[in-house]
C-alpha positions as CSV (number, residue, x, y, z in Angstrom):
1,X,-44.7,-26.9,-33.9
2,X,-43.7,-30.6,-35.6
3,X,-46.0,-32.3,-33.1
4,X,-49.4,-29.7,-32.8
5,X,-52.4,-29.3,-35.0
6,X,-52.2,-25.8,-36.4
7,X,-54.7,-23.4,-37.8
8,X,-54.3,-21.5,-41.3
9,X,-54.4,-18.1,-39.2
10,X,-51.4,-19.4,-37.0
11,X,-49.5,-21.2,-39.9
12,X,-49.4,-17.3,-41.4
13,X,-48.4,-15.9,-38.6
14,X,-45.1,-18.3,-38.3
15,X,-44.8,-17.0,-42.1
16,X,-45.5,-13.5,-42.4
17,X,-44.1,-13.0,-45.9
18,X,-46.2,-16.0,-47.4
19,X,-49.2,-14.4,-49.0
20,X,-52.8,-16.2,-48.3
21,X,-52.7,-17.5,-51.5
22,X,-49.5,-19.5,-51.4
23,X,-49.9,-21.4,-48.3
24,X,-53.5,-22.2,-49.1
25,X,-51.2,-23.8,-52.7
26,X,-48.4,-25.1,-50.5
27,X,-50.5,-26.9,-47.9
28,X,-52.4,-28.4,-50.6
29,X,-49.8,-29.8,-52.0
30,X,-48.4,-30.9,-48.9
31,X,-51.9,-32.5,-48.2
32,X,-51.6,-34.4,-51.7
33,X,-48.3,-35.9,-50.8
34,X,-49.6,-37.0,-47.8
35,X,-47.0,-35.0,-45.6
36,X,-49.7,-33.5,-43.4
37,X,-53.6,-34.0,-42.9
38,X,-56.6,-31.3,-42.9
39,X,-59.6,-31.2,-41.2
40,X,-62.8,-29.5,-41.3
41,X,-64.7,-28.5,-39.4
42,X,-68.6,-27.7,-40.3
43,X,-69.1,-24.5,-38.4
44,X,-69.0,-21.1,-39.9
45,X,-66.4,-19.3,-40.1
46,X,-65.0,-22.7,-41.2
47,X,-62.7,-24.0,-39.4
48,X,-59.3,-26.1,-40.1
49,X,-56.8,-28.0,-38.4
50,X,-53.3,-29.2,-40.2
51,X,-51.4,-31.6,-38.2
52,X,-48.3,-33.8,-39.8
53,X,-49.0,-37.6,-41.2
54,X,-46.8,-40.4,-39.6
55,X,-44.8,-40.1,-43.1
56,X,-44.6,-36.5,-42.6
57,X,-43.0,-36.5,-39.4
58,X,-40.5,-39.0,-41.4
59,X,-39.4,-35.5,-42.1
60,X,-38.5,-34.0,-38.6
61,X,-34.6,-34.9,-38.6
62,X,-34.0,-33.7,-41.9
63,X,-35.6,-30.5,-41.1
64,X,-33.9,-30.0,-37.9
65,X,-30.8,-30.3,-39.5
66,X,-31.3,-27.6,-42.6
67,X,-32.4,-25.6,-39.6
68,X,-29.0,-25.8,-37.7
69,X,-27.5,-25.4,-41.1
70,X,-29.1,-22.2,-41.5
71,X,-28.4,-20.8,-38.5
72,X,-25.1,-21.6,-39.2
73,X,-24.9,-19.8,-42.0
74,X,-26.5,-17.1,-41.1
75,X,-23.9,-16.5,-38.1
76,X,-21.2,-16.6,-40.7
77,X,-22.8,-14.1,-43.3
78,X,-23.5,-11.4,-41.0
């Protein structure tokens, strides 16, 4: 997922306990710190695309590793 564009509807479905409401806030956020980029589309429905900046894939090793971290931990705390 760290190198597609994704839409809101598929970003929800990788996060199924995030409300509407919180990822629309998140990715907004994320937007404004310039970790990913949105686009627009004029059509109706609307449509948008999130995709990671250069800087935000900056990010990629670091999150790879808390991944493996978690997993790790997870496999201890059973």
């Amino acid at each position: 997922m760290k190198h597609k564009i994704c839409r809101f509807s598929e970003l929800q479905r990788y996060m199924p306990g995030c409300s509407r409401r919180m990822l629309a806030l998140q990715l907004n956020e994320l937007e404004a710190d310039n970790i990913i980029s949105k686009k627009v589309y004029p059509v109706i429905p609307p449509k948008t695309e999130y995709s990671l900046t250069a800087f935000g894939k900056t990010l990629t090793p670091l999150i790879n590793e808390m991944n493996t971290w978690g997993e790790m931990y997870n496999q201890i705390h059973r």
